[in-house]
LUMDREN-161218 format. One line per field, with one value per residue (C-alpha): y negated, x, z negated; residue number from 1; residue in one letter. Coordinates in Angstrom, 1 decimal, m for minus. Last residue first. Layout:
! LUMDREN-161218
yy = Y;...
xx = X;...
zz = Z;...
k = NUM;...
r = A;...
***
This chain:
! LUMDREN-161218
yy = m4.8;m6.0;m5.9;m4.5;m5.8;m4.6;m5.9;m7.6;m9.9;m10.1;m13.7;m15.1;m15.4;m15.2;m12.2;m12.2;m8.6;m7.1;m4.1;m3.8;m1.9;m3.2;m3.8;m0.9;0.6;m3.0;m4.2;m7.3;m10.4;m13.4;m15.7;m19.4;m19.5;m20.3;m24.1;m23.8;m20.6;m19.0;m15.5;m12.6;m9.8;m6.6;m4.3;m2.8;m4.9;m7.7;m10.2;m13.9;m15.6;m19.2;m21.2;m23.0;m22.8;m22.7;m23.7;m23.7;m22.0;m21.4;m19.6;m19.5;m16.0;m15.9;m16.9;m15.9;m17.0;m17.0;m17.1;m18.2;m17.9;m18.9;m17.6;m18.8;m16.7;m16.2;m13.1;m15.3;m14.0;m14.9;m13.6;m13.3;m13.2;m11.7;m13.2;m11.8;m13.8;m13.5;m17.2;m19.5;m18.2;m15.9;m13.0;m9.6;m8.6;m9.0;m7.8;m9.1;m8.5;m8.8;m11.5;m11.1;m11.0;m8.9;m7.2;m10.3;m11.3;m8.4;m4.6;m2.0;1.8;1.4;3.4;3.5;6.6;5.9;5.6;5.7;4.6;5.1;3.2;4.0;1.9;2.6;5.8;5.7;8.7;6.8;9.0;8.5;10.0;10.7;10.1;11.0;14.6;14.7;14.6;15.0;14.8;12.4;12.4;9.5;9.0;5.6;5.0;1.6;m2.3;m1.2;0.7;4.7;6.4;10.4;12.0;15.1;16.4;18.0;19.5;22.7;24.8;22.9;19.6;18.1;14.4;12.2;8.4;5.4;1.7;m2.0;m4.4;m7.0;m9.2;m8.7;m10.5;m11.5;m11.8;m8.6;m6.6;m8.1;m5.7;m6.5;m2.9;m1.7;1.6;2.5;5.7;8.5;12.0;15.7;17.0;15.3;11.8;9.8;6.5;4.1;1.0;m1.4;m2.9;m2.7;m4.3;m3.9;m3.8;m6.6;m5.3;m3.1;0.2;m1.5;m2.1;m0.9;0.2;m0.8;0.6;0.2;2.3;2.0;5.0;5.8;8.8;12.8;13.8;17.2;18.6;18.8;21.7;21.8;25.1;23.4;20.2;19.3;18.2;16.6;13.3;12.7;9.1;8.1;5.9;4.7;3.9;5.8;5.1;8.0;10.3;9.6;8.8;7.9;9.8;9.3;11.9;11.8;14.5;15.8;12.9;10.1;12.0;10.9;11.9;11.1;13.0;14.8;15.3;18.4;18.9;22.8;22.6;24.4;21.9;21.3;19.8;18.4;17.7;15.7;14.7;11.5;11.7;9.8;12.8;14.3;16.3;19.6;20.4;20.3;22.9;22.9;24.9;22.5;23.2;20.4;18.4;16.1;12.9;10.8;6.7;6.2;9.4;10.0;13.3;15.6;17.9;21.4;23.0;25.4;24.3;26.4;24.4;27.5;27.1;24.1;23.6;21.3;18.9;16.4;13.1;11.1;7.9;7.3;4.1;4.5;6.7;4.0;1.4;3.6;2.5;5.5;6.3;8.8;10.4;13.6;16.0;17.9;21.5;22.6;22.4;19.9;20.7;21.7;19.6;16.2;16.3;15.3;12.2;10.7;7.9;4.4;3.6;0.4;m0.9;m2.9;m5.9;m7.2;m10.8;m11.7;m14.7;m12.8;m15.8;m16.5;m13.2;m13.4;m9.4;m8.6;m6.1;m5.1;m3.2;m0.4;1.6;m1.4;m2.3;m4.7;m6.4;m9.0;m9.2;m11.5;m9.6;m10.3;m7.1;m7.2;m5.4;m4.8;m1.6;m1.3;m2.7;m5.7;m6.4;m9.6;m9.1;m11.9;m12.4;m12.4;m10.2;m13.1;m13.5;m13.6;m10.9;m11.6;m9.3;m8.4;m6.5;m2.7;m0.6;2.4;2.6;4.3;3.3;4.1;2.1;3.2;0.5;m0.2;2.0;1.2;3.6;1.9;4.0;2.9;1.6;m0.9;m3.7;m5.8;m8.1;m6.3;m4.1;m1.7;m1.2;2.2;1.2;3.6;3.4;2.5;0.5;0.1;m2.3;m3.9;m5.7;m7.7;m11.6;m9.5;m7.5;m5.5;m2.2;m1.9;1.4;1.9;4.6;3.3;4.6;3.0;m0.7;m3.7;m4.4;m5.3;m8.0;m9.5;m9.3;m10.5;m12.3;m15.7;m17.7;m18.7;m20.9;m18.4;m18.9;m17.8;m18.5;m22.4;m22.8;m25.1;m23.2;m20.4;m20.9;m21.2;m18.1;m16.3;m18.4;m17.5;m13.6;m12.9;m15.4;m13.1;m9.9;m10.6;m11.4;m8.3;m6.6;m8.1;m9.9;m8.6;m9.3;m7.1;m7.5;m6.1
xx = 16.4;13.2;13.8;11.1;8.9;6.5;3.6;2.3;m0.2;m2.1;m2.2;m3.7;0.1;2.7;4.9;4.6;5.4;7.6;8.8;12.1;13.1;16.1;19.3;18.1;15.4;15.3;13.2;12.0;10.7;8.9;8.7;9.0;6.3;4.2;5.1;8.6;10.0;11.6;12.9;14.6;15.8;16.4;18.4;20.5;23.3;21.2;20.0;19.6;17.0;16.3;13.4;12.6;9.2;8.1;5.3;2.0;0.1;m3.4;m6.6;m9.6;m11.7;m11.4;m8.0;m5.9;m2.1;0.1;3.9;6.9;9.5;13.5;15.4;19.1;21.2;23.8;23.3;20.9;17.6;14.7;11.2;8.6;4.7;1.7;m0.2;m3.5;m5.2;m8.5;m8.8;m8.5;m6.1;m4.5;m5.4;m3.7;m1.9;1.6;3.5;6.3;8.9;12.4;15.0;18.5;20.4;20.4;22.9;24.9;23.5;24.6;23.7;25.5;24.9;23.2;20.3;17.8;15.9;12.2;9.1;5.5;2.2;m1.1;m3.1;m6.2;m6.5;m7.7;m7.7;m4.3;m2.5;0.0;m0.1;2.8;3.7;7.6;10.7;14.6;14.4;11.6;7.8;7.7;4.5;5.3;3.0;3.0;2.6;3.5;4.6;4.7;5.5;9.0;9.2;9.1;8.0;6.9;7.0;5.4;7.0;4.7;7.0;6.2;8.7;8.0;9.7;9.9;10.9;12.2;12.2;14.3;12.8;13.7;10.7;11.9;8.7;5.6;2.6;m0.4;m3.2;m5.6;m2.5;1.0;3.9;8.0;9.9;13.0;15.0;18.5;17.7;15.5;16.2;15.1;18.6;18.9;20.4;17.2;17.9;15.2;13.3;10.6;7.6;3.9;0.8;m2.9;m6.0;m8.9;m11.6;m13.1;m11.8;m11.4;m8.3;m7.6;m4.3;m0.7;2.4;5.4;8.9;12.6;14.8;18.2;19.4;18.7;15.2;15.4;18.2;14.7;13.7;11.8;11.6;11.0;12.9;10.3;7.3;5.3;3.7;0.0;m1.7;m4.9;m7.6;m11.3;m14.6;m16.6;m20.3;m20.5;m17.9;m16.5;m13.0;m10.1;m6.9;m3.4;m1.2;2.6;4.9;4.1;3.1;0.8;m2.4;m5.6;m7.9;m11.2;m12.5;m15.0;m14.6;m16.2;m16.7;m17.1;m15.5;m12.7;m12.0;m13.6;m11.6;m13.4;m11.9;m12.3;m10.2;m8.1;m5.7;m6.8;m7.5;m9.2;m8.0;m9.0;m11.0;m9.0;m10.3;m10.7;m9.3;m8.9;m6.8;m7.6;m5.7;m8.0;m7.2;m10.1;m9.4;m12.1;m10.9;m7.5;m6.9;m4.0;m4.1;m2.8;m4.0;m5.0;m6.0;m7.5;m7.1;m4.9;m2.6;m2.7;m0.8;m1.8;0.1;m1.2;m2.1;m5.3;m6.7;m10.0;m12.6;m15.3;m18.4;m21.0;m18.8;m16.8;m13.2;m11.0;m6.9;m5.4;m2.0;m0.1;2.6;1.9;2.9;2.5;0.0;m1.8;m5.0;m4.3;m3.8;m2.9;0.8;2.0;0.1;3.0;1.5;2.6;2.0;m0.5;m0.2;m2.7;m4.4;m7.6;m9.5;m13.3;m15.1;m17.8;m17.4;m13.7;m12.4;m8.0;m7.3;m3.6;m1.4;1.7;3.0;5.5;6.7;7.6;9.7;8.6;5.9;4.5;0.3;m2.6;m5.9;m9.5;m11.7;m15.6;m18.5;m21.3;m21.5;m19.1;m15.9;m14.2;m10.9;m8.8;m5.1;m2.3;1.0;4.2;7.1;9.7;9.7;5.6;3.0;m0.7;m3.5;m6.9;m9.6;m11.2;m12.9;m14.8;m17.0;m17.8;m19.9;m20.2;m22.3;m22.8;m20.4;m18.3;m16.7;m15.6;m13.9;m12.3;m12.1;m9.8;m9.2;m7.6;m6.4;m4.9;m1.6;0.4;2.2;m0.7;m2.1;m4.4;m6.3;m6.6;m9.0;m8.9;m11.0;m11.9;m14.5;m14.9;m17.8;m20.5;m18.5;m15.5;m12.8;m10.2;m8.2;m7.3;m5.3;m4.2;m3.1;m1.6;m1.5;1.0;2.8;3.5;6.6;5.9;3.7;7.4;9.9;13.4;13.7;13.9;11.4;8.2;6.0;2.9;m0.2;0.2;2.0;2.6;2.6;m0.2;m2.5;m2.7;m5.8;m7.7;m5.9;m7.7;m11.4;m11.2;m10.3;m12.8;m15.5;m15.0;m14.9;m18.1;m19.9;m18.6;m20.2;m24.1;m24.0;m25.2;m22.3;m21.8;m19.2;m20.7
zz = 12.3;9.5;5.8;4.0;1.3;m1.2;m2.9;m6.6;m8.0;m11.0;m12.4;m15.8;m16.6;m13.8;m13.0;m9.0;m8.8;m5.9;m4.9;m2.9;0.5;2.8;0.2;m2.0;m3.4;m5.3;m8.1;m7.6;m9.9;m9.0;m12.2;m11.1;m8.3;m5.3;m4.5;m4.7;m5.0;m7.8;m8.3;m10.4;m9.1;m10.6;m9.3;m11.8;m11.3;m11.5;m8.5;m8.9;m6.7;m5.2;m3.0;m0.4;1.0;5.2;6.1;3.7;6.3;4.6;4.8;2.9;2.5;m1.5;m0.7;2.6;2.8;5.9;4.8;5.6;2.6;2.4;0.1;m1.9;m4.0;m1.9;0.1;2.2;1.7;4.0;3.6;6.3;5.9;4.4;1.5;m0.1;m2.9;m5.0;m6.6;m9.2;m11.7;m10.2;m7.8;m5.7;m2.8;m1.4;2.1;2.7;5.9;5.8;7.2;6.2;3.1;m0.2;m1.1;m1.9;m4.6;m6.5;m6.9;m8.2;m7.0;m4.2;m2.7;m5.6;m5.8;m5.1;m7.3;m6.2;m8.2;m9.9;m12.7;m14.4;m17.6;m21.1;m22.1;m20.5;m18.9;m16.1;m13.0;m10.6;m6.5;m6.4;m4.2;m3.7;m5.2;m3.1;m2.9;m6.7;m8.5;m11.7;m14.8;m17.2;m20.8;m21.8;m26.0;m27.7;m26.7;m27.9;m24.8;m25.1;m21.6;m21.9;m19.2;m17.6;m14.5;m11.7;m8.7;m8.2;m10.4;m13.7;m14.8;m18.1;m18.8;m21.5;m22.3;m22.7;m22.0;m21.9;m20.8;m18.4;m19.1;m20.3;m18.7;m19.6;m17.0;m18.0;m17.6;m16.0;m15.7;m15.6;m16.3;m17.3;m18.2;m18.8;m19.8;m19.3;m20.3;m19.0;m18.0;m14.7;m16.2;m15.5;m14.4;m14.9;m13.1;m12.9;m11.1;m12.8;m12.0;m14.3;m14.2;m12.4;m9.7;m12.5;m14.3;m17.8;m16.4;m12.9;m10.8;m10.0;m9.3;m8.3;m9.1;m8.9;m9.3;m10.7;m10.4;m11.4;m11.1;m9.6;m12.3;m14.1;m12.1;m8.9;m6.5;m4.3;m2.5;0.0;m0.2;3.1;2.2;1.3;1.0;m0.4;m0.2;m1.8;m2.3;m4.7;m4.0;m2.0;m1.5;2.2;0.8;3.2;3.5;5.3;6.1;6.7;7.6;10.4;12.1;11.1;11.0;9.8;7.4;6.4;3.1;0.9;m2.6;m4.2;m7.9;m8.9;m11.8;m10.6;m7.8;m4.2;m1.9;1.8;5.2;8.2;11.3;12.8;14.9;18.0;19.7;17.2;14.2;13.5;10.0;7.2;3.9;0.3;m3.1;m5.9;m9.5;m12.5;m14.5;m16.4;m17.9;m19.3;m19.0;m16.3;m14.2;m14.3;m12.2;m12.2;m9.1;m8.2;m4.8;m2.3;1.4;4.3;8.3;9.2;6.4;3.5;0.6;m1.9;m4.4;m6.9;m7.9;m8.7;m9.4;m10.6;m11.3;m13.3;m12.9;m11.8;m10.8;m8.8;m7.2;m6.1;m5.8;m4.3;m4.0;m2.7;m2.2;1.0;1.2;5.0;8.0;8.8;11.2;14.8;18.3;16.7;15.9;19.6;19.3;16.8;15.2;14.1;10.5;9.6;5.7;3.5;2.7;1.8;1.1;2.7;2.1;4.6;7.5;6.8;8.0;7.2;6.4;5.8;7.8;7.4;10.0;10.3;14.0;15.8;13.1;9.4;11.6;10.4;10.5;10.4;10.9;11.8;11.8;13.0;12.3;14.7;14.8;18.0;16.2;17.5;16.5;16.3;15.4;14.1;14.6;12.3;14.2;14.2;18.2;18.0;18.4;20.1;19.3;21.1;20.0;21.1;18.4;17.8;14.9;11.6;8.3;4.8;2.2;m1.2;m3.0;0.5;2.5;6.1;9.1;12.2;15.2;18.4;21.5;24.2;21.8;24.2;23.6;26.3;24.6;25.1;20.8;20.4;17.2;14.1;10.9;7.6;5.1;1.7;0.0;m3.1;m4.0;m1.8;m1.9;m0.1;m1.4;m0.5;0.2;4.0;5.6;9.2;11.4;14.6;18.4;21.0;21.2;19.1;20.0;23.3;22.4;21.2;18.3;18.6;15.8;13.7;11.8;13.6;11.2;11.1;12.6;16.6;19.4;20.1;15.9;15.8;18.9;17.1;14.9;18.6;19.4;17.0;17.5;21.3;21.1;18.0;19.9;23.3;21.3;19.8;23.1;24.4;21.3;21.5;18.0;14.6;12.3;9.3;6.6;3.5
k = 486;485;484;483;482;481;480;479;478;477;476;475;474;473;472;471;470;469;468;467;466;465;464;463;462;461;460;459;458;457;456;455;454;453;452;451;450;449;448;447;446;445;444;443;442;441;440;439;438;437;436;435;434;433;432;431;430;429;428;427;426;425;424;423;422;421;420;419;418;417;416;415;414;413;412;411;410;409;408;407;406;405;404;403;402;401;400;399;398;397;396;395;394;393;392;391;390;389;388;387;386;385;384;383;382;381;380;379;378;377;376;375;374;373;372;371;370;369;368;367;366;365;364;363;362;361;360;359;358;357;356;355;354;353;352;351;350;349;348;347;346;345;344;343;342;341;340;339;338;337;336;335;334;333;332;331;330;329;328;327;326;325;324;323;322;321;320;319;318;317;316;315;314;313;312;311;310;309;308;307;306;305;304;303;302;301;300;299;298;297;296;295;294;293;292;291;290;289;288;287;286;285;284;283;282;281;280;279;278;277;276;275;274;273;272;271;270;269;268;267;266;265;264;263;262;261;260;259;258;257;256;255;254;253;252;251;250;249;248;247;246;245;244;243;242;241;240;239;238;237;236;235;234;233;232;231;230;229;228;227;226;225;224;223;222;221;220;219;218;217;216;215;214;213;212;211;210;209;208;207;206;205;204;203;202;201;200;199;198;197;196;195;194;193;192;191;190;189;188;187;186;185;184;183;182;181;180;179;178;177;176;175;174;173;172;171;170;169;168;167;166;165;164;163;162;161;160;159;158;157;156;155;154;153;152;151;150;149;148;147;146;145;144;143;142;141;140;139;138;137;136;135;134;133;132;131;130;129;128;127;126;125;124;123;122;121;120;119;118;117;116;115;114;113;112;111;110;109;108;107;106;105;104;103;102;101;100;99;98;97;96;95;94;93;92;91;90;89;88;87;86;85;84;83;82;81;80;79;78;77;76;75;74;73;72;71;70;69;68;67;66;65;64;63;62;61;60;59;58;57;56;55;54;53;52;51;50;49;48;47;46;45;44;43;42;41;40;39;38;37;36;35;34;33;32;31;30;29;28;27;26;25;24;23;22;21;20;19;18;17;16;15;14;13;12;11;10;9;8;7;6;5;4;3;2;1
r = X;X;X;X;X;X;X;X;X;X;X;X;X;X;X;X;X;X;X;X;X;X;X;X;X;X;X;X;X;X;X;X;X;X;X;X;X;X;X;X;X;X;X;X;X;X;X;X;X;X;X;X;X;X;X;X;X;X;X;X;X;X;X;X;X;X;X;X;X;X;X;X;X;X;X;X;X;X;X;X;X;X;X;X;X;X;X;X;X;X;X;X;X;X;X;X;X;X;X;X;X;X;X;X;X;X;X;X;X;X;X;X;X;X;X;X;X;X;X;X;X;X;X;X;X;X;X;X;X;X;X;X;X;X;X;X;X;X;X;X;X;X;X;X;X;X;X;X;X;X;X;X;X;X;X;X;X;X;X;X;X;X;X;X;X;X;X;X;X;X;X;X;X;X;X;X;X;X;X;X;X;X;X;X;X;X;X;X;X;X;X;X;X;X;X;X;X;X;X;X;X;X;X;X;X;X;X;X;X;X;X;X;X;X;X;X;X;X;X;X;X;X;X;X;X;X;X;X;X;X;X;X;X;X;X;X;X;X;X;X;X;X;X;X;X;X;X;X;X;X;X;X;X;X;X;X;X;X;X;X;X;X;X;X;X;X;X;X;X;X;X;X;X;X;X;X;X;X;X;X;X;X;X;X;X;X;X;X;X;X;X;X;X;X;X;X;X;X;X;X;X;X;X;X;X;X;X;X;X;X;X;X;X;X;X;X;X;X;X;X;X;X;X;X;X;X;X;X;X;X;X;X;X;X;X;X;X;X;X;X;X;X;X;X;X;X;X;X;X;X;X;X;X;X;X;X;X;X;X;X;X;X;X;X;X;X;X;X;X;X;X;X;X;X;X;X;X;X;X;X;X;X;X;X;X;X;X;X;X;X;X;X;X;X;X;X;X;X;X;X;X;X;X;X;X;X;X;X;X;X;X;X;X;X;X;X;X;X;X;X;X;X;X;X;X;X;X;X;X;X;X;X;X;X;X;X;X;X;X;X;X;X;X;X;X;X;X;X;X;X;X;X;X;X;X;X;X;X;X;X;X;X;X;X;X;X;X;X;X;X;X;X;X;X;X;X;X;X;X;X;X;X;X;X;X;X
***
């Protein structure tokens, strides 16, 4: 667990010293500065932020939010940790320094003793990525801050919320769930599908939201026919966007929900082409399984044109063809039924949107979760693709966990340009910046090299500013997203 037991202000003082410290090689922080207009200024208001990880205890989750100035202060904030049957609060203050390409990195104090060190790139001021870089606890994690919107706070969500969850338990097996609820006054009915160590269930919850704080954040609990209640953290994005962390003991774990829209649903709802992510646990430990593809599905319950690059237990398959079918009822939950010649995938999509879903696979012998998204361009090419985005990427290989965060440079000719900052098993790198070249299908997959990390990157493209991304190498598991930055 990472626990430090030194008087706070002195804390602070060693976080502030030790993170510029690391700067001093690249003038403003660790990153090779690539191009931008991003400043301390950027980074400015209240966040919501999300960590999955793991350090030389076991996994651990975190989220929390910190109050940014634009000034390069940290001036408050809550930061929540879960970690095998550990749970712990505190409020936080740090320091963080942005440079012009929106790399940086964050140094947070949090009143139990704990402390947060964080490189980041900003994909806009109001969307970070964020990767965890503590030496001291061997520490790796990544995940995603949102900017808030204040004015959402005074009263519990209200709405239909589409959402997504995903829980590590050695002792029951890891979980992942999706689902939609509707809550009213703080009360919350609901429909969920729920993989829990292999065995799919498809329960329906009733629960409640207590009233968020100031800083967003509130409490809730779902109980489900069975009479199983999960208990929760929540914070508010805005209106539209909440973000959940699990208080159940001994099940770490996070979630996302996203206001539905669209109903009533009918298979004329899925009509496109859409890529998808998604990754989850084999054998529900640490290691599973990564997935990036695509499909159209002709809005009559049929899937065609399908691919898909995965890697399970470190062997990869490789742009996978697929058809398949799909049935959608009135609220949003499709079954489908995936046929690659690698054999059959049953899946369950929760729409958000016509444009966007929450997925379940069914696997007795992996629990795995994802989103897809309608693709945005008809025919992609090379040229879709240039300008400067933002990467985010998490997983292991061969020798180590590894996290990397960073920019990425395409030049709508077939030629990128990576900077990135690199944490493994707790080690930390700046390898510069790597050369490296891509080829784009019409369908939107991309195919990559670059020297020094890797031959087999693929991405499937939302469209010319959002891809996923899976480094496809054997005895490797690790995958992200990207966005391009203004």
């Amino acid at each position: 667990m990472r626990t430090i037991v030194l008087p706070k202000l002195f804390l602070l003082s060693c976080l502030i010293s030790l993170m510029f410290s690391l700067a001093c090689g690249s003038g403003t922080n660790l990153f090779n500065q690539g191009s931008g207009n991003f400043s301390n200024a950027s980074l400015k208001g209240q966040y919501a932020y999300q960590l999955t990880g793991v350090d030389t205890a076991a996994n651990f989750r975190e989220a929390g939010v910190f109050t940014a100035d634009g000034n390069g202060n940290i001036t408050g904030g809550t930061d929540d940790f879960s970690e095998g049957t550990t749970i712990t609060s505190g409020s936080s203050t740090g320091a963080y320094t942005i440079s012009n390409d929106g790399t940086g990195v964050l140094a947070i104090s949090i009143s139990d003793g704990r402390a947060l060190q964080l490189a980041v790139t900003l994909v806009n001021s109001s969307k970070v990525y964020l990767m965890v870089t503590q030496t001291f606890d061997f520490a790796n994690g990544a995940g995603i801050a949102k900017k808030q919107d204040p004015a959402t706070f005074a009263a519990p969500p209200s709405g239909t919320f589409t959402f997504r969850n995903h829980n590590v338990s050695t002792a029951q097996g890891s979980s992942a769930t999706v689902g939609v609820f509707t809550v009213s006054g703080g009360t919350v009915s609901g429909s969920e599908d729920v993989n829990r160590a292999g065995v799919l269930s498809s329960p329906t919850f009733t629960g409640s939201f207590n009233s968020p704080d100031t800083s967003g954040r509130g409490t809730g609990t779902f109980t489900d026919n069975a009479n199983v209640t999960s208990t929760f953290i929540y914070y508010v994005v805005d209106t539209n966007n909440l973000r959940f962390f699990s208080t159940n003991n001994g099940a770490p774990g996070l979630g996302r929900a996203e206001t539905q829209t669209g109903a009533p649903f009918a298979n004329t709802s899925l009509a496109g082409s859409y890529a998808f992510g998604s990754s989850g646990d084999d054998n529900f430990s640490v290691a599973g399984a990564k997935t990036v593809g695509r499909f159209t599905a002709g809005g009559d319950g049929t899937i065609s044109a399908g691919a898909y690059d995965s890697v399970e237990d470190g062997t990869v398959s490789t742009n996978i063809s697929f058809t398949g079918t799909y049935s959608m009822a009135s609220n949003g939950r499709a079954t489908v039924t995936l046929n690659p010649s690698t054999g059959t995938i049953q899946q369950i999509f929760w729409m958000v949107s016509p444009s966007r879903a929450f997925s379940l696979t069914s696997d007795p012998n992996k629990v795995e979760d994802g989103t897809l998204d309608l693709q945005q361009a008809i025919t992609f090419s090379n040229s879709t693709m240039k300008g400067q985005f933002a990467v985010l990427m998490d997983g292991f290989d061969p020798f180590d966990f590894v996290d990397r965060v960073g920019t990425l440079q395409w030049d709508g000719a077939g030629n990128l340009t990576l900077d990135e900052f690199i944490n493994r098993s707790g080690t930390t790198q700046t390898p510069g910046f790597i050369t490296g070249t891509y080829s784009i299908a019409s369908n939107g997959r991309a195919s990559g090299a670059i020297s020094g990390l890797s031959n087999n990157l693929v991405f499937y493209l939302i469209s010319g500013s959002d891809g996923y991304i899976l480094q496809n190498d054997t005895s490797t598991e690790i995958d992200g997203v990207m966005s391009k930055q203004p």
